[in-house]
C-alpha positions as CSV (number, residue, x, y, z in Angstrom):
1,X,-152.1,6.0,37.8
2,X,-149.2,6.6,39.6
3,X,-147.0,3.4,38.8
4,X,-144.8,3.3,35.7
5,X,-144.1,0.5,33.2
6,X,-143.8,-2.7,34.7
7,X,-145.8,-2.2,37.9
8,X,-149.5,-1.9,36.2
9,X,-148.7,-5.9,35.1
10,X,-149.4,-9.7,35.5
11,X,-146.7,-12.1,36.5
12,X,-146.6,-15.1,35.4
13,X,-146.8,-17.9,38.4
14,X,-143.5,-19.9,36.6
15,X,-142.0,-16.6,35.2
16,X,-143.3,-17.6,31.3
17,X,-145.9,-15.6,29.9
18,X,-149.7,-17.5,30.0
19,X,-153.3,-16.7,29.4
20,X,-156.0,-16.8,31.8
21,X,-159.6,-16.9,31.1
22,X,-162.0,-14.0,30.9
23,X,-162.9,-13.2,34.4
24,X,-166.2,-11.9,33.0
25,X,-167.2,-14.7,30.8
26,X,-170.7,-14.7,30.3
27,X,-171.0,-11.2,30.7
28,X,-171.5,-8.2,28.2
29,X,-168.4,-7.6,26.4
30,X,-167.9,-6.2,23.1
31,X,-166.0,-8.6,20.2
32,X,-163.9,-7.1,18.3
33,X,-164.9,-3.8,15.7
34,X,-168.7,-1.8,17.0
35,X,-171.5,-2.0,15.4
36,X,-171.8,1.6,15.3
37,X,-171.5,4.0,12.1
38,X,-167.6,4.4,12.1
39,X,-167.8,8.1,12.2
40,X,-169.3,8.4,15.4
41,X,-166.2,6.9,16.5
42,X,-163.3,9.2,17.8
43,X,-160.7,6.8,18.9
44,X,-160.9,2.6,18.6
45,X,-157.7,0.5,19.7
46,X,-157.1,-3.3,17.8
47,X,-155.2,-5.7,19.5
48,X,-152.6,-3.6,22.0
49,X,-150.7,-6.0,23.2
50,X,-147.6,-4.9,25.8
51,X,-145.2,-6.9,27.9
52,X,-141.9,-6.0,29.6
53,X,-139.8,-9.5,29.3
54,X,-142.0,-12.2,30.4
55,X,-144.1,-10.1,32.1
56,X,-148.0,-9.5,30.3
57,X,-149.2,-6.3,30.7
58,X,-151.8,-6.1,27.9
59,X,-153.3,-9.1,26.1
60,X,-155.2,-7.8,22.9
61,X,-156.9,-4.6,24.2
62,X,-160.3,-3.9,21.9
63,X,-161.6,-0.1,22.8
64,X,-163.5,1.9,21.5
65,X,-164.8,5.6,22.6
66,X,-167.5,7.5,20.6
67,X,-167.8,11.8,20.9
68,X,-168.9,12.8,23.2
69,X,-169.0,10.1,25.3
70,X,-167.5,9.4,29.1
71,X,-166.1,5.8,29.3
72,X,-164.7,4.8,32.8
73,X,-162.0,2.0,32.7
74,X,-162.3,-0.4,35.9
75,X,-159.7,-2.5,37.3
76,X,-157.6,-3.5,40.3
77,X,-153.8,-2.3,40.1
78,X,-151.8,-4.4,38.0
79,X,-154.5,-5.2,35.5
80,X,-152.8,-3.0,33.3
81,X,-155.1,0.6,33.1
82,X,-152.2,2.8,33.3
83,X,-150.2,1.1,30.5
84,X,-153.1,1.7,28.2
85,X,-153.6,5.1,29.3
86,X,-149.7,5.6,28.5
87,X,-150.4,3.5,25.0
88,X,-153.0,6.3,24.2
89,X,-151.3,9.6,25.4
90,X,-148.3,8.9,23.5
91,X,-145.7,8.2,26.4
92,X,-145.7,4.3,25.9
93,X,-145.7,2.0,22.3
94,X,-147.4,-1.3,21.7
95,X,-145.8,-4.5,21.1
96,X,-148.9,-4.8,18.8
97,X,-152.0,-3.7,17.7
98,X,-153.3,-0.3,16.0
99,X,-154.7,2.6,17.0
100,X,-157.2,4.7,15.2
101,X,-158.0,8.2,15.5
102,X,-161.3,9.4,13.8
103,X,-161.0,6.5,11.6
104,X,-157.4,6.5,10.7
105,X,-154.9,4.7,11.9
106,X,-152.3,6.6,13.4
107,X,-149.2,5.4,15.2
108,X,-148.8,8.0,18.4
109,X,-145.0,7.5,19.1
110,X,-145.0,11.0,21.3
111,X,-146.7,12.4,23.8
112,X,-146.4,15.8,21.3
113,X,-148.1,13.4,18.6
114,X,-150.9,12.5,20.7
115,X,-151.3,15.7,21.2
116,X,-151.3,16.8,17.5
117,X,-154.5,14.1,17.1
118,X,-156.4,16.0,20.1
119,X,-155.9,13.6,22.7
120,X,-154.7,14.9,26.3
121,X,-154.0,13.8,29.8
122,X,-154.8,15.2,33.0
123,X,-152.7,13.3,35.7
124,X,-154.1,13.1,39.4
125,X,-151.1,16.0,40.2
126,X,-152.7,18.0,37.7
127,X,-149.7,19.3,36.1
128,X,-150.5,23.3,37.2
129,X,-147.7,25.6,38.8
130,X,-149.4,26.2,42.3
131,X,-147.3,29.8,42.4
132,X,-148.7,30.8,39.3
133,X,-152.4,32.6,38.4
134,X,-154.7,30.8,36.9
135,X,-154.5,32.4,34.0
136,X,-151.0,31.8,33.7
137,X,-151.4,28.2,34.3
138,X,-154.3,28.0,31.1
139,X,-151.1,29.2,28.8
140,X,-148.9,28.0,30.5
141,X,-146.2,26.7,27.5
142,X,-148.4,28.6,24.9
143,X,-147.7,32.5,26.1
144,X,-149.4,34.6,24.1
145,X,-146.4,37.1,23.0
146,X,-145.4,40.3,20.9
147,X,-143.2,39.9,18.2
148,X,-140.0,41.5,17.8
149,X,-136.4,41.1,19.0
150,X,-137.4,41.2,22.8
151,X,-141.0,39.0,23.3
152,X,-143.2,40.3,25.6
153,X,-146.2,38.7,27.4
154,X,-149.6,39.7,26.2
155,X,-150.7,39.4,29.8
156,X,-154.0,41.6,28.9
157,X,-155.2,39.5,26.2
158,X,-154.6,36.3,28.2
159,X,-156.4,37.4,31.0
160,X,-159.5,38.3,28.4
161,X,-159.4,35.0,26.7
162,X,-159.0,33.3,30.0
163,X,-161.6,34.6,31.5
164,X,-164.0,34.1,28.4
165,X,-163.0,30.4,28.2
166,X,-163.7,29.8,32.1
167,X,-167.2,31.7,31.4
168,X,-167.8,30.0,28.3
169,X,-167.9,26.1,30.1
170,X,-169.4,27.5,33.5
171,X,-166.2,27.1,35.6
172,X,-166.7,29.7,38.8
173,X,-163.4,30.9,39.7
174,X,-162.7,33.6,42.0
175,X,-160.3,35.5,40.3
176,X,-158.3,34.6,36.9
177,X,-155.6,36.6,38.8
178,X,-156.1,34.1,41.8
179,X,-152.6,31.6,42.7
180,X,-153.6,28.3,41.7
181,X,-152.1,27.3,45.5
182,X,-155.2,29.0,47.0
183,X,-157.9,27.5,45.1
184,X,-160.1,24.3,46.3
185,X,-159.2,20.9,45.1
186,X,-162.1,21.1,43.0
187,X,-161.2,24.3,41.2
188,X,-157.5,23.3,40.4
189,X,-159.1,20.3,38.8
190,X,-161.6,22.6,37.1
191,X,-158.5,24.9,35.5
192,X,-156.6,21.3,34.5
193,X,-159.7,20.3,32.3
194,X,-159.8,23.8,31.0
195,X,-156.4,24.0,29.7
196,X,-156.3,20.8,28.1
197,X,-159.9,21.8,26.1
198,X,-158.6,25.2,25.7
199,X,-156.5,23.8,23.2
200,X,-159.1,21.7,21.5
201,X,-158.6,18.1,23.1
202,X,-160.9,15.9,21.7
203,X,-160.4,13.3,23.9
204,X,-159.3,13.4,27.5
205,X,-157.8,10.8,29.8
206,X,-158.6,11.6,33.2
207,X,-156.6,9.7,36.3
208,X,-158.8,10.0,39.0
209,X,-160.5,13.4,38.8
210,X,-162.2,13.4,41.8
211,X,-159.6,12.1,44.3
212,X,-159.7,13.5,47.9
213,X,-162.3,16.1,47.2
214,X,-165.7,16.9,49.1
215,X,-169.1,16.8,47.8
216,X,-168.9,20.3,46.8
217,X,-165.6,19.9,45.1
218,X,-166.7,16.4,43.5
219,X,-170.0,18.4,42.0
220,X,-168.2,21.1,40.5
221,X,-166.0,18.7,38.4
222,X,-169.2,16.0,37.6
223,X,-170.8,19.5,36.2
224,X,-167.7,20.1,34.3
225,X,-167.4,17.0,32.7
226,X,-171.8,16.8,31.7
227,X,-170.8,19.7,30.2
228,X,-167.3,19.0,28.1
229,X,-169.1,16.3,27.0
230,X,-172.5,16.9,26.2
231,X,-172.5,20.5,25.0
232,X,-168.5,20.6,23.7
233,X,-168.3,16.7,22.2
234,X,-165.2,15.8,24.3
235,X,-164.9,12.2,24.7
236,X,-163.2,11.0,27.8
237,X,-161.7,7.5,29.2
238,X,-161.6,8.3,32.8
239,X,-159.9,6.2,35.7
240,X,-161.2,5.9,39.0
241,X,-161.1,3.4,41.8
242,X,-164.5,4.6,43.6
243,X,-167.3,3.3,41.7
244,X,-170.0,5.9,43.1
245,X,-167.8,8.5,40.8
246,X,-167.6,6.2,38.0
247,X,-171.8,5.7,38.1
248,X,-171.9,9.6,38.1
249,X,-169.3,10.5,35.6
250,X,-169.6,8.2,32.7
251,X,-171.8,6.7,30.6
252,X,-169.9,3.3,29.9
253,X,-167.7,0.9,31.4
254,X,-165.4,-0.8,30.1
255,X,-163.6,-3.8,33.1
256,X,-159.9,-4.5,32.7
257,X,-158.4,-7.6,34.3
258,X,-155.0,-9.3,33.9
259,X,-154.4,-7.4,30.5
260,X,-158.2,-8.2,29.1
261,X,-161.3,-6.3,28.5
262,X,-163.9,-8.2,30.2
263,X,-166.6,-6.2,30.8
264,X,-168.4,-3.4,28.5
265,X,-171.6,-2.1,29.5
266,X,-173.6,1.0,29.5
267,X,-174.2,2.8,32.9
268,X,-177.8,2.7,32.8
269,X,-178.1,-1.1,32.0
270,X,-176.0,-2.2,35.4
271,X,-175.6,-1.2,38.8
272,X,-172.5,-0.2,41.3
273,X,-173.7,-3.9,43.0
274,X,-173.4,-6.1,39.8
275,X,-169.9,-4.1,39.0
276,X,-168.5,-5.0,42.5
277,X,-169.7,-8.4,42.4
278,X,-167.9,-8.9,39.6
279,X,-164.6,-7.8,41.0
280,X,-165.1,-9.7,43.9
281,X,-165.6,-12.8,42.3
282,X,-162.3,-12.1,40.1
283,X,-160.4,-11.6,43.3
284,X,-161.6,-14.8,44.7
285,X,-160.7,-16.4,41.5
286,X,-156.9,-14.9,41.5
287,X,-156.6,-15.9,45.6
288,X,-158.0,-19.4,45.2
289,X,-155.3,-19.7,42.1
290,X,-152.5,-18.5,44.4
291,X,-153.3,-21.0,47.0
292,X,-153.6,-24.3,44.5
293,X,-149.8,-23.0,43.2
294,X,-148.4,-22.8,46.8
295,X,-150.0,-26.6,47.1
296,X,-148.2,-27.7,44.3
């Protein structure tokens, strides 16, 4: 999730903004408001729209994430994941649409106001200081200090809470004193998640968690997550391009293409085959419409 703005959209073959058919058509996708009692809701998006001039990023974006629950989003690059993501944390606005947080519409016009309604990001750099301890990196912005004319760092009591916190959710560091530079892949990810639920996220969007790690790395972060989510009710909307990850880590997917949710279906009721057959066939669809535009 690396591109900004206008790069994570669809272009128009004559420059003029035009709508495309479901690529899933025929295929599970919720319409609309769920079913579900509202309260087991913790964040539900109506109609997001965004485009930058006559570019379409996002065509009526329907979403909805209960507590507790993992929801991977699927798409190629430009179908427009990273503009929602952006929508949701705060950095970007809609053109249109609402956004409702625990049943109430809010309008997140700040990062800092996403934050305020629970909802954090943890970017594929991670965000964490590699020079820096871990425990420094869990406050990191939010130093515990003394009062007075001169503040001083409680650097005691932030090692104590930090170590409680990293015991409390199971995360196996080596030291809380440890430079985050020396720590695996995995466990840099590991301290990421735990400072954004340190400070009570109730939804987390996650770019690519388990990018470039190992098995062991990968299965320290899958843990983390079961965990966050089942025992501590944090709901996520993660991103990732490798569907093996997706199957482990979530428990719904929702398929994004050209600005449209086309695709919403529990893990356990499809398969990593069905999903990639799917995108296949999309990508046929988009290369057989490039060719019968050159003809003309």
């Amino acid at each position: 999730m690396n591109e900004t703005g206008p790069t994570d959209t669809i272009e128009a073959s004559n420059g003029e903004p035009h709508d495309v058919p479901a690529s899933g058509a025929g295929l599970s996708v919720d319409e609309g408001k769920p079913d579900e009692d509202e309260n087991d809701i913790i964040l539900r998006t109506e109609g997001i729209t965004k485009s930058f001039g006559p570019l379409i990023v996002l065509r009526g974006i329907d979403i909805h994430l209960r507590r507790g629950e993992v929801l991977g989003l699927v798409g190629d690059n430009g179908s427009g994941k990273s503009t929602l993501v952006k929508i949701l944390c705060g950095f970007q606005r809609p053109d249109a649409g609402r956004i409702f947080v625990e049943g109430k519409q809010m309008s997140l016009r700040t990062v800092k106001e996403a934050r305020a309604q629970g909802i954090e990001t943890v970017y594929q750099d991670l965000a964490l200081v590699p020079a820096l301890t871990v425990y420094q990196n869990l406050f990191l912005n939010r130093e515990l200090t003394r009062f007075g004319r001169i503040k001083w760092l409680r650097n005691n009591e932030m090692r104590r809470l930090a170590r409680q916190y990293l015991s409390d959710i199971k995360v196996d560091i080596p030291s809380i004193d440890a430079l985050v530079e020396t720590l695996s892949g995995g466990q840099r990810q590991a301290v990421a998640l735990a400072r954004a639920t340190r400070q009570e996220a109730k939804v987390l969007l996650l770019d690519e968690p388990l990018a470039a790690m190992g098995a062991k790395e990968s299965a320290l972060v899958i843990e983390l997550v079961k965990d966050l989510s089942h025992n501590r009710n944090v709901s996520m909307i993660v991103i990732d391009h490798n569907y093996t990850h997706l199957f482990e880590l979530c428990d719904r997917l929702n398929v994004l293409q050209e600005g449209r949710i086309t695709y919403d279906q529990n893990v356990e009721e499809t398969s990593i085959e069905q999903l990639t057959e799917l995108m296949v066939a999309d990508y046929r669809r988009r290369v057989m419409a490039g060719r019968v535009e050159l003809e003309r």
